[in-house]
PDBQT receptor file of N, H, CA, C and O in Angstrom, charges set to zero:
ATOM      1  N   UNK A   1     278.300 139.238  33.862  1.00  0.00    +0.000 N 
ATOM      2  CA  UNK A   1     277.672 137.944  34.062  1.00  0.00    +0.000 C 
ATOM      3  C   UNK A   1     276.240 138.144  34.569  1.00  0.00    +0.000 C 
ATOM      4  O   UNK A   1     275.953 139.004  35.402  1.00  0.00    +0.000 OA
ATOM      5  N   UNK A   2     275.307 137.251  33.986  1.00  0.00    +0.000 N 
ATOM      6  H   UNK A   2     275.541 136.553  33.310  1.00  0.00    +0.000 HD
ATOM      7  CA  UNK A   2     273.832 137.610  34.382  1.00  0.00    +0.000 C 
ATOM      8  C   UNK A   2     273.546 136.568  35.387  1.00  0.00    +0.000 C 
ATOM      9  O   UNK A   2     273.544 135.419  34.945  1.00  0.00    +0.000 OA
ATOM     10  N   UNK A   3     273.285 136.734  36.736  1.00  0.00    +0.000 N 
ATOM     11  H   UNK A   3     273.287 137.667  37.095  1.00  0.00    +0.000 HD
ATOM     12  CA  UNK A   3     272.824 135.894  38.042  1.00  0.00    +0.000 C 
ATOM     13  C   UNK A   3     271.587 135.877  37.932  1.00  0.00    +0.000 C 
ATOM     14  O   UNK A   3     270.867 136.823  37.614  1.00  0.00    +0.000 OA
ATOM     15  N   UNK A   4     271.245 134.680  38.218  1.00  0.00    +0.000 N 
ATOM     16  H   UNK A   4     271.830 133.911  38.476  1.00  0.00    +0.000 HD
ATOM     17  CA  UNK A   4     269.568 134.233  38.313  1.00  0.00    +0.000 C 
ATOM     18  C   UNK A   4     269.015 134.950  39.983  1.00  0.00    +0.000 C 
ATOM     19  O   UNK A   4     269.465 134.951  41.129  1.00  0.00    +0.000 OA
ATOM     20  N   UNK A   5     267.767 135.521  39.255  1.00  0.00    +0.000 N 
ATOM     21  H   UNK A   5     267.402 135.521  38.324  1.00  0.00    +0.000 HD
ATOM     22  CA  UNK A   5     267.019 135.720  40.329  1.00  0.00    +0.000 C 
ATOM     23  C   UNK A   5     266.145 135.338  40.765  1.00  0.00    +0.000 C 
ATOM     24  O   UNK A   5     265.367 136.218  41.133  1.00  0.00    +0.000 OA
ATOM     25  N   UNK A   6     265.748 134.060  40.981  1.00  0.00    +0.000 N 
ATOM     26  H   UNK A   6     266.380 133.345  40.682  1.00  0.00    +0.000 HD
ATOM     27  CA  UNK A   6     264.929 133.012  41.457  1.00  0.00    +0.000 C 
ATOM     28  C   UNK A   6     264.376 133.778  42.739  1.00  0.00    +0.000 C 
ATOM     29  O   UNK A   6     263.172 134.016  42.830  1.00  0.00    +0.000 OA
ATOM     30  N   UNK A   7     264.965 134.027  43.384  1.00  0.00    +0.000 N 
ATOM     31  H   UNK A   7     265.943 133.833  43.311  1.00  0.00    +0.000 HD
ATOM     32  CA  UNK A   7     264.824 133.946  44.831  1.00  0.00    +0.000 C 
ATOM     33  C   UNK A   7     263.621 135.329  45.156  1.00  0.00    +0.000 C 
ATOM     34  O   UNK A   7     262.576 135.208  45.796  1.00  0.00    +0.000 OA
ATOM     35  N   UNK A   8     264.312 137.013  44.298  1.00  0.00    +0.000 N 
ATOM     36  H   UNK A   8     265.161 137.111  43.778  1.00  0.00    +0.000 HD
ATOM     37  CA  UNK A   8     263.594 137.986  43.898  1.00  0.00    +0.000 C 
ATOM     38  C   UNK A   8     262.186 137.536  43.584  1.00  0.00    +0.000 C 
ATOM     39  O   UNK A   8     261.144 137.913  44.120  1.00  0.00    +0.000 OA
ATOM     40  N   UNK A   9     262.386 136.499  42.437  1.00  0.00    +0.000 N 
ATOM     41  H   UNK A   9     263.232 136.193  42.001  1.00  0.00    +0.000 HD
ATOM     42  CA  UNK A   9     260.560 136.490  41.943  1.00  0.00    +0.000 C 
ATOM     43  C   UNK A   9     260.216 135.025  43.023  1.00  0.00    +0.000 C 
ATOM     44  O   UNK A   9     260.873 134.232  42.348  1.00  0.00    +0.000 OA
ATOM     45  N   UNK A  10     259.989 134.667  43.502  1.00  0.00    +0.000 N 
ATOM     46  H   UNK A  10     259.456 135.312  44.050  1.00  0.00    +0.000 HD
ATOM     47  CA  UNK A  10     259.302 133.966  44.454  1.00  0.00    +0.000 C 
ATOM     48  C   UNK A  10     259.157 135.123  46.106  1.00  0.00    +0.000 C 
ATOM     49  O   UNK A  10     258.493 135.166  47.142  1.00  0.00    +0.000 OA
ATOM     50  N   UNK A  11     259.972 135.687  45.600  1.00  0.00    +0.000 N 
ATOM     51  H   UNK A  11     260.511 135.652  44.758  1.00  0.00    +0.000 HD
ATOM     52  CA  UNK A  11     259.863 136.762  47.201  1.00  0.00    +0.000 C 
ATOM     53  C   UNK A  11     258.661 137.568  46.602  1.00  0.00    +0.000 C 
ATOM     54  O   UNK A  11     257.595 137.498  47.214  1.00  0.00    +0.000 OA
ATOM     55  N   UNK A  12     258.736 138.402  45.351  1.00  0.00    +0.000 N 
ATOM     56  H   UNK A  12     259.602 138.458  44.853  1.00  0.00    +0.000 HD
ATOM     57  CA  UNK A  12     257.469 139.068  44.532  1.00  0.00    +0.000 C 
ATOM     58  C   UNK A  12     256.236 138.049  44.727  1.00  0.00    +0.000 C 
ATOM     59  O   UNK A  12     255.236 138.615  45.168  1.00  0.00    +0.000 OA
ATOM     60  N   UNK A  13     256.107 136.818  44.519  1.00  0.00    +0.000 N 
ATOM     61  H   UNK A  13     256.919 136.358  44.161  1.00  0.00    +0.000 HD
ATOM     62  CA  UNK A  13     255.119 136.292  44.211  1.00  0.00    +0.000 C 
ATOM     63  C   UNK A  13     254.199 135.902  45.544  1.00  0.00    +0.000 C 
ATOM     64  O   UNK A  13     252.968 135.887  45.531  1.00  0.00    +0.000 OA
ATOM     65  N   UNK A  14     255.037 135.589  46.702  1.00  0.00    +0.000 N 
ATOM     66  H   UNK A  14     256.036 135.602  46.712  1.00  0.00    +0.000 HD
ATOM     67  CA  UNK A  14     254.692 136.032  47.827  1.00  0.00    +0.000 C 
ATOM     68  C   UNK A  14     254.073 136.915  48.490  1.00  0.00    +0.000 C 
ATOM     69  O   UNK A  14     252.977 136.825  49.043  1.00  0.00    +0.000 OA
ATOM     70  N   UNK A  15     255.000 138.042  48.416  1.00  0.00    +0.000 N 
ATOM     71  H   UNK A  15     255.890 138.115  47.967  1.00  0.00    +0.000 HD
ATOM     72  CA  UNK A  15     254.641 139.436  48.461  1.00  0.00    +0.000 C 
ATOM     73  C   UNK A  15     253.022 140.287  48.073  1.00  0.00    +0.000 C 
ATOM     74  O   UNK A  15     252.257 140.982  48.742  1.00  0.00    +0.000 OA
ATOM     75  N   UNK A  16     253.030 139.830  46.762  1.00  0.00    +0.000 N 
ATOM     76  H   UNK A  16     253.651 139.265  46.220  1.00  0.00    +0.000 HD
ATOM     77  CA  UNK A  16     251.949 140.080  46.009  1.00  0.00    +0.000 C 
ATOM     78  C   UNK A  16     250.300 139.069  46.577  1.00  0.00    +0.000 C 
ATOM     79  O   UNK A  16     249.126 139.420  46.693  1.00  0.00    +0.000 OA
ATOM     80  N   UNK A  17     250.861 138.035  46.754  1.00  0.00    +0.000 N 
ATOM     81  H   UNK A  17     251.815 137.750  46.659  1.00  0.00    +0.000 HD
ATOM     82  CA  UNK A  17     250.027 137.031  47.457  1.00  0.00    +0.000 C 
ATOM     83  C   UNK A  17     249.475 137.727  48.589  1.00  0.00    +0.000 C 
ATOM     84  O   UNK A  17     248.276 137.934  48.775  1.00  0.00    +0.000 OA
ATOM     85  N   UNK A  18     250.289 138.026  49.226  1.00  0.00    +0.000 N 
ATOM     86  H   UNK A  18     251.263 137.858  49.075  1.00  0.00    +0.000 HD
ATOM     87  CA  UNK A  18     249.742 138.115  50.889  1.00  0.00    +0.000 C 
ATOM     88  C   UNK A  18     248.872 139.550  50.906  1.00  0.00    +0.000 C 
ATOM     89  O   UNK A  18     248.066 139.802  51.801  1.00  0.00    +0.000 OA
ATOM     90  N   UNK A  19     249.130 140.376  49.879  1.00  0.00    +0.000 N 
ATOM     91  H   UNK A  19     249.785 140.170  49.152  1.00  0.00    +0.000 HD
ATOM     92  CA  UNK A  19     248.720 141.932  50.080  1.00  0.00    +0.000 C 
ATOM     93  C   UNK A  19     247.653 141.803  49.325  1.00  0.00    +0.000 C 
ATOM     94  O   UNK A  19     246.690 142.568  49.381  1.00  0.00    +0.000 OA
ATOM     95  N   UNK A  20     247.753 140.809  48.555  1.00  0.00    +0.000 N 
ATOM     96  H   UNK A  20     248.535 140.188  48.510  1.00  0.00    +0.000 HD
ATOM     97  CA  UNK A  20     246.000 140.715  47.572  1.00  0.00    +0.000 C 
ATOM     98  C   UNK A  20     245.076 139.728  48.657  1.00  0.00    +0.000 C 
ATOM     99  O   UNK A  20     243.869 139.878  48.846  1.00  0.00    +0.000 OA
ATOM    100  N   UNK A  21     245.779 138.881  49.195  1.00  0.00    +0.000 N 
ATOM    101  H   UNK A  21     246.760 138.759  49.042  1.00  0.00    +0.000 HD
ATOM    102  CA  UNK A  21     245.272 138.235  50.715  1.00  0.00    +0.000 C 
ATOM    103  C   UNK A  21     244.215 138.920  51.529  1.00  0.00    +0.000 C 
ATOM    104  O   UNK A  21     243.088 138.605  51.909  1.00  0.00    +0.000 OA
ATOM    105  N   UNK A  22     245.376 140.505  51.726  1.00  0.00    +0.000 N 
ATOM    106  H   UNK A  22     246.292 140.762  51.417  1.00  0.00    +0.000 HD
ATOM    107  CA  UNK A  22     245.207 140.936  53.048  1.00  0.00    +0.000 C 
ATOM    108  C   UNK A  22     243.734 142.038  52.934  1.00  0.00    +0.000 C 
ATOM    109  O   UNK A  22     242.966 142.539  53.756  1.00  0.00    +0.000 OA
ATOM    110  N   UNK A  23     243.935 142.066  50.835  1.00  0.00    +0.000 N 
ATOM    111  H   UNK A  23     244.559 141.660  50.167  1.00  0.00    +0.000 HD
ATOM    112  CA  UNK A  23     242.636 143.092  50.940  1.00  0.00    +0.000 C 
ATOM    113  C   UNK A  23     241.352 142.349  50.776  1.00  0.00    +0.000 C 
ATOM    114  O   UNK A  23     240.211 142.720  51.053  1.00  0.00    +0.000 OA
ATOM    115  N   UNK A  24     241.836 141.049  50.190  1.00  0.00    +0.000 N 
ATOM    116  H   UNK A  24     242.762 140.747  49.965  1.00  0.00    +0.000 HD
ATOM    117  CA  UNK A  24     240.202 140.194  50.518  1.00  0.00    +0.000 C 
ATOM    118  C   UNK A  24     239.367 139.990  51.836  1.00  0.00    +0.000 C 
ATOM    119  O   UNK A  24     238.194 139.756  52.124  1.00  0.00    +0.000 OA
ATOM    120  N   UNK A  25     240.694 140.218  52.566  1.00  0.00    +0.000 N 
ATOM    121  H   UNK A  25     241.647 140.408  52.332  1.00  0.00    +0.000 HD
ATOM    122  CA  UNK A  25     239.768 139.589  53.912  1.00  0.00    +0.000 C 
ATOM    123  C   UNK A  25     239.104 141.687  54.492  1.00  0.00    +0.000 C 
ATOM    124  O   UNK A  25     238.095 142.169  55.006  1.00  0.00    +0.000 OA
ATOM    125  N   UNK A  26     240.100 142.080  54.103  1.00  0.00    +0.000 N 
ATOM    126  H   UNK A  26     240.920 141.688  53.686  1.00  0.00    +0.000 HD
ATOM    127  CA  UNK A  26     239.032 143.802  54.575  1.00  0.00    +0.000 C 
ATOM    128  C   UNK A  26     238.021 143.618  54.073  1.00  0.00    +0.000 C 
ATOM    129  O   UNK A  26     236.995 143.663  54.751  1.00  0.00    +0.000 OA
ATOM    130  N   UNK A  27     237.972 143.255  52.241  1.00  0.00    +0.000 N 
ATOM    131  H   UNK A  27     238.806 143.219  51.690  1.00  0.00    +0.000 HD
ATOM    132  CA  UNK A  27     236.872 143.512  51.831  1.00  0.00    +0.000 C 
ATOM    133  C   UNK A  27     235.782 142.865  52.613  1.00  0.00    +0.000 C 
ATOM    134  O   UNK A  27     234.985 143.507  53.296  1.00  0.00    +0.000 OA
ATOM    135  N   UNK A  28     235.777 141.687  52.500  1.00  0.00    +0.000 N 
ATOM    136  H   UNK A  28     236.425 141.165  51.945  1.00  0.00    +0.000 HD
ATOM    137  CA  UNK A  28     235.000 140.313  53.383  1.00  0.00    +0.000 C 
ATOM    138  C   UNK A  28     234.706 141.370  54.621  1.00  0.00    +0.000 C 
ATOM    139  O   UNK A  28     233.594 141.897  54.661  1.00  0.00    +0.000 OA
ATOM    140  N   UNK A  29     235.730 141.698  55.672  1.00  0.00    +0.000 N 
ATOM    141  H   UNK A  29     236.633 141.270  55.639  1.00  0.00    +0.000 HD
ATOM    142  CA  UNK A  29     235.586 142.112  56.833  1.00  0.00    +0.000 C 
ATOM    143  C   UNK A  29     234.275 143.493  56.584  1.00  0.00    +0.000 C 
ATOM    144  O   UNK A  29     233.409 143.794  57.405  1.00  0.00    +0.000 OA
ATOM    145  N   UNK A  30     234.475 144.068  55.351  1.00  0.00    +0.000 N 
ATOM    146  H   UNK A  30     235.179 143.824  54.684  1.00  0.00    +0.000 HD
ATOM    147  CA  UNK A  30     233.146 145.068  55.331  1.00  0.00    +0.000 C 
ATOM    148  C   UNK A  30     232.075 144.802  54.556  1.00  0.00    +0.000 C 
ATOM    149  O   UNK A  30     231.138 145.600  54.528  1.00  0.00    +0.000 OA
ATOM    150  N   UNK A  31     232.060 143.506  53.730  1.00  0.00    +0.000 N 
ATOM    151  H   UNK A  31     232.821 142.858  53.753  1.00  0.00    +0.000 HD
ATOM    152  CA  UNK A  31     231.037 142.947  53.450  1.00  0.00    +0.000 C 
ATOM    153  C   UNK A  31     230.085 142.128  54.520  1.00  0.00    +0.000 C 
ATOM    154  O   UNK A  31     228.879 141.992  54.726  1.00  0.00    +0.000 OA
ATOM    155  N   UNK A  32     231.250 141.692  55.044  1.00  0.00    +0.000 N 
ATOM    156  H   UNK A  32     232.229 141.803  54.876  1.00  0.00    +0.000 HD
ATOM    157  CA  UNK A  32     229.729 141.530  56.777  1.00  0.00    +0.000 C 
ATOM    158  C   UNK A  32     229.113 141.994  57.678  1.00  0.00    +0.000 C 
ATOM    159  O   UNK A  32     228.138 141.691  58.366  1.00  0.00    +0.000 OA
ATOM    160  N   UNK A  33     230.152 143.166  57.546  1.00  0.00    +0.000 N 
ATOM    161  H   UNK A  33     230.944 143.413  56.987  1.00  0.00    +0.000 HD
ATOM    162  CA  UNK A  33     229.444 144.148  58.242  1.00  0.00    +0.000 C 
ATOM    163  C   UNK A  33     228.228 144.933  57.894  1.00  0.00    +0.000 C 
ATOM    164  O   UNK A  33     227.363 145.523  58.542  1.00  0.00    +0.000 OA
ATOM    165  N   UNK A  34     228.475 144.730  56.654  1.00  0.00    +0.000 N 
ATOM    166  H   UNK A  34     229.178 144.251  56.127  1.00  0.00    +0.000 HD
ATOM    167  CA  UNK A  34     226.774 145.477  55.599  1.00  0.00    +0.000 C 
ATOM    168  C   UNK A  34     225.867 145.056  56.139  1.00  0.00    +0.000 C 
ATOM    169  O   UNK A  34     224.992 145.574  56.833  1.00  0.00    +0.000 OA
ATOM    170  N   UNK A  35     226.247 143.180  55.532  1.00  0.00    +0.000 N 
ATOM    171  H   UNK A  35     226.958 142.759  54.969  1.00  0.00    +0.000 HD
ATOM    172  CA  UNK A  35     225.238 142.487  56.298  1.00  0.00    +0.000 C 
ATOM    173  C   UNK A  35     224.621 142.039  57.552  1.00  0.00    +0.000 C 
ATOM    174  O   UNK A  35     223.727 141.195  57.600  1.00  0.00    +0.000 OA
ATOM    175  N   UNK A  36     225.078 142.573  58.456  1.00  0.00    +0.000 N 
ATOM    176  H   UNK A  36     225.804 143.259  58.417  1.00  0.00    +0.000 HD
ATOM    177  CA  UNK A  36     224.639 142.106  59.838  1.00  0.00    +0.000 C 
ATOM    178  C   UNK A  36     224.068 143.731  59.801  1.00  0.00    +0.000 C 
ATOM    179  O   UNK A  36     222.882 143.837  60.114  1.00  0.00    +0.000 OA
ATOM    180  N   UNK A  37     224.667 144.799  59.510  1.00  0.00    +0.000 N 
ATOM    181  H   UNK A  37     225.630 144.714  59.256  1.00  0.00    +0.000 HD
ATOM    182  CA  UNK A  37     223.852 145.801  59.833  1.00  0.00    +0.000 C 
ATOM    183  C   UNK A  37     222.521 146.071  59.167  1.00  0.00    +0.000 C 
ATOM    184  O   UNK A  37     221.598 146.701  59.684  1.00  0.00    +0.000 OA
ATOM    185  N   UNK A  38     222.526 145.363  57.603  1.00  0.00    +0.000 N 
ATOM    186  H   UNK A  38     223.276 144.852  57.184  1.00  0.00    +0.000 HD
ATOM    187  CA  UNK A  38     221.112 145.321  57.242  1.00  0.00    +0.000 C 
ATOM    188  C   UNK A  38     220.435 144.460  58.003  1.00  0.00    +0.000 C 
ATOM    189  O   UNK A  38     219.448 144.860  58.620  1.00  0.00    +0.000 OA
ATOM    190  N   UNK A  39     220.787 143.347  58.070  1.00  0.00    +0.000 N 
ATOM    191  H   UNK A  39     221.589 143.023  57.569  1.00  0.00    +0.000 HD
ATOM    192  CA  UNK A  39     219.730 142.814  58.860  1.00  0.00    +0.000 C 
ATOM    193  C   UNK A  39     219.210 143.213  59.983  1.00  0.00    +0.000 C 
ATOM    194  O   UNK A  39     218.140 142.630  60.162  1.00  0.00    +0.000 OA
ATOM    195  N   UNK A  40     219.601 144.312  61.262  1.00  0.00    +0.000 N 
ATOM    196  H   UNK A  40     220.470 144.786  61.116  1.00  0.00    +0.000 HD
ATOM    197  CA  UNK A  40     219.081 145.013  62.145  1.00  0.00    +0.000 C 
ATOM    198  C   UNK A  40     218.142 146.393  61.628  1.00  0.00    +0.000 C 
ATOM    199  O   UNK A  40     217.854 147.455  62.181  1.00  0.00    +0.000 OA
ATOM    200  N   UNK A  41     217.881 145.900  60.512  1.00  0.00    +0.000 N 
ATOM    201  H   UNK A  41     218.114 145.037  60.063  1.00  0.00    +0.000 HD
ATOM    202  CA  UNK A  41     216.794 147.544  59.834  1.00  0.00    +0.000 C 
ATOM    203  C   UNK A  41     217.596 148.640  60.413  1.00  0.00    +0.000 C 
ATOM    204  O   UNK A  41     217.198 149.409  61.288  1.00  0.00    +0.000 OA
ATOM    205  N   UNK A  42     219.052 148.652  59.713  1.00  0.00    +0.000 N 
ATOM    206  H   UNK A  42     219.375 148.027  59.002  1.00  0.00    +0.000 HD
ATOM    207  CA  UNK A  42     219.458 149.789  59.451  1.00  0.00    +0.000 C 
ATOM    208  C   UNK A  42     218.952 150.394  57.863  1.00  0.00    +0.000 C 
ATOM    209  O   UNK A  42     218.592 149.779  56.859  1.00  0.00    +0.000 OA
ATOM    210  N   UNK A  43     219.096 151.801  58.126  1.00  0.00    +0.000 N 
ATOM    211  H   UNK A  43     219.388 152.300  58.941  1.00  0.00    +0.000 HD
ATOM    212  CA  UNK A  43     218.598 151.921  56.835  1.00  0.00    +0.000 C 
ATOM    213  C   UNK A  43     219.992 151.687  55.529  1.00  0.00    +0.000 C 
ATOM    214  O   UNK A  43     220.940 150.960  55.824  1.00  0.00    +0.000 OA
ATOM    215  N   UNK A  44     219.949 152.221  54.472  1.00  0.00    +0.000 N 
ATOM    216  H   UNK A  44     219.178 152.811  54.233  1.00  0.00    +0.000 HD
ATOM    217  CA  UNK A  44     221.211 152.191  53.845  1.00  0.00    +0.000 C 
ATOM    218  C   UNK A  44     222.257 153.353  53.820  1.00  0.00    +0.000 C 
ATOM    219  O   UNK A  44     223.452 153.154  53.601  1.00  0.00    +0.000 OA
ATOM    220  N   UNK A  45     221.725 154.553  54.055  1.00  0.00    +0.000 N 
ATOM    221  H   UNK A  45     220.754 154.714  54.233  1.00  0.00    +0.000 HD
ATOM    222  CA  UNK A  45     222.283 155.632  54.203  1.00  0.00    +0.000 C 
ATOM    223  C   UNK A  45     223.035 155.898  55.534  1.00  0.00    +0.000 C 
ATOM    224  O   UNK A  45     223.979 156.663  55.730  1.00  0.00    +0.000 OA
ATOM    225  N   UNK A  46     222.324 155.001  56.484  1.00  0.00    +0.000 N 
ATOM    226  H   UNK A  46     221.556 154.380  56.325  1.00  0.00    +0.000 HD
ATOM    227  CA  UNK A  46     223.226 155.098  58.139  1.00  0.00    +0.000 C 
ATOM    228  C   UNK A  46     224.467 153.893  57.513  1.00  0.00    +0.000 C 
ATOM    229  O   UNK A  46     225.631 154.230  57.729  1.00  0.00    +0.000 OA
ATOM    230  N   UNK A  47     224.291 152.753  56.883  1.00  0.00    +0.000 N 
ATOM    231  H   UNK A  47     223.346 152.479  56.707  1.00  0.00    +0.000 HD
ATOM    232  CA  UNK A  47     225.393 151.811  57.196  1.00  0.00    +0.000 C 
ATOM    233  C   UNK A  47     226.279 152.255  55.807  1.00  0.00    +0.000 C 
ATOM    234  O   UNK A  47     227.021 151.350  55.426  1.00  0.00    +0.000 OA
ATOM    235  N   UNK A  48     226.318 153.309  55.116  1.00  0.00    +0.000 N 
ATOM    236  H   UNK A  48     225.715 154.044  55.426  1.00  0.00    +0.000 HD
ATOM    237  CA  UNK A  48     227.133 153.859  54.109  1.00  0.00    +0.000 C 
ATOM    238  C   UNK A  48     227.580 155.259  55.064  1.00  0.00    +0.000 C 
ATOM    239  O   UNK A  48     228.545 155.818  54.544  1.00  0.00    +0.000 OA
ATOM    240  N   UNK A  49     227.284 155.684  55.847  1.00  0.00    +0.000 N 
ATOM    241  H   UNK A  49     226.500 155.229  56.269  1.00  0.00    +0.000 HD
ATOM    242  CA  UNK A  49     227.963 156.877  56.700  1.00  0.00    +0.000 C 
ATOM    243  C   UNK A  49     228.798 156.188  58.282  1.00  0.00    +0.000 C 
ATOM    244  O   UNK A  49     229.723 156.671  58.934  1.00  0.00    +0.000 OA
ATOM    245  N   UNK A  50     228.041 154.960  58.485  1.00  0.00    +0.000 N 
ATOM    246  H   UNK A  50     227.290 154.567  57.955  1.00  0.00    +0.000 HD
ATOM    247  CA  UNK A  50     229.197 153.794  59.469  1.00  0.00    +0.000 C 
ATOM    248  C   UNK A  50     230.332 153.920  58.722  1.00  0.00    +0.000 C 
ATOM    249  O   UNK A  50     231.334 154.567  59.027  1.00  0.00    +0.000 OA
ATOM    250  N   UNK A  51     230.110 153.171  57.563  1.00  0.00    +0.000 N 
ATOM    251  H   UNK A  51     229.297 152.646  57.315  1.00  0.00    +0.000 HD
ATOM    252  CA  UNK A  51     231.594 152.873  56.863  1.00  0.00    +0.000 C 
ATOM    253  C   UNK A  51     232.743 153.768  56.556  1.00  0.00    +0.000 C 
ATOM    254  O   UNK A  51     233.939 153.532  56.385  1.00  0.00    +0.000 OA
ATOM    255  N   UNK A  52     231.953 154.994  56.533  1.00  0.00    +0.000 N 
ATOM    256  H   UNK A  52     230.981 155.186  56.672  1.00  0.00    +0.000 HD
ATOM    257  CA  UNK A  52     232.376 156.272  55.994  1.00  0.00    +0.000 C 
ATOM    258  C   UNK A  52     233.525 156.484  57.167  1.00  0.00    +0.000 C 
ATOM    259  O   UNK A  52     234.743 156.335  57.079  1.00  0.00    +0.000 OA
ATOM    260  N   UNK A  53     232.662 156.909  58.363  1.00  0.00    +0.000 N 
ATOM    261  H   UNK A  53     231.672 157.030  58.434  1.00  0.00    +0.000 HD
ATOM    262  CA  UNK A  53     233.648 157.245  59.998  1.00  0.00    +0.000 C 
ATOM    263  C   UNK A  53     234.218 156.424  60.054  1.00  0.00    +0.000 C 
ATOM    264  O   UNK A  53     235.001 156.280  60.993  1.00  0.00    +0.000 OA
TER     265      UNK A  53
């Protein structure tokens, strides 16, 4: 007998949600950081070796 798995793909769709969520906001979280550090005349090579450490 084949049981519906409703429950599986809304748990996936969730799942998938929150972890594609969770890398927008890192990204965001190091896209502002670029920017606040350019704007203090960092050069580009110090705020690409920040990110690095």
């Amino acid at each position: 007998m084949k049981k519906e798995k409703n429950g599986y793909y809304i748990y996936s769709i969730v799942a998938v949600t929150v972890i594609i969520g969770l890398f927008a906001f890192v990204a965001f979280l190091l896209y502002d950081l670029v920017v606040k550090l350019a704007d203090k005349d960092y050069s580009n090579n110090t705020v690409i070796q920040t990110l690095i450490t």
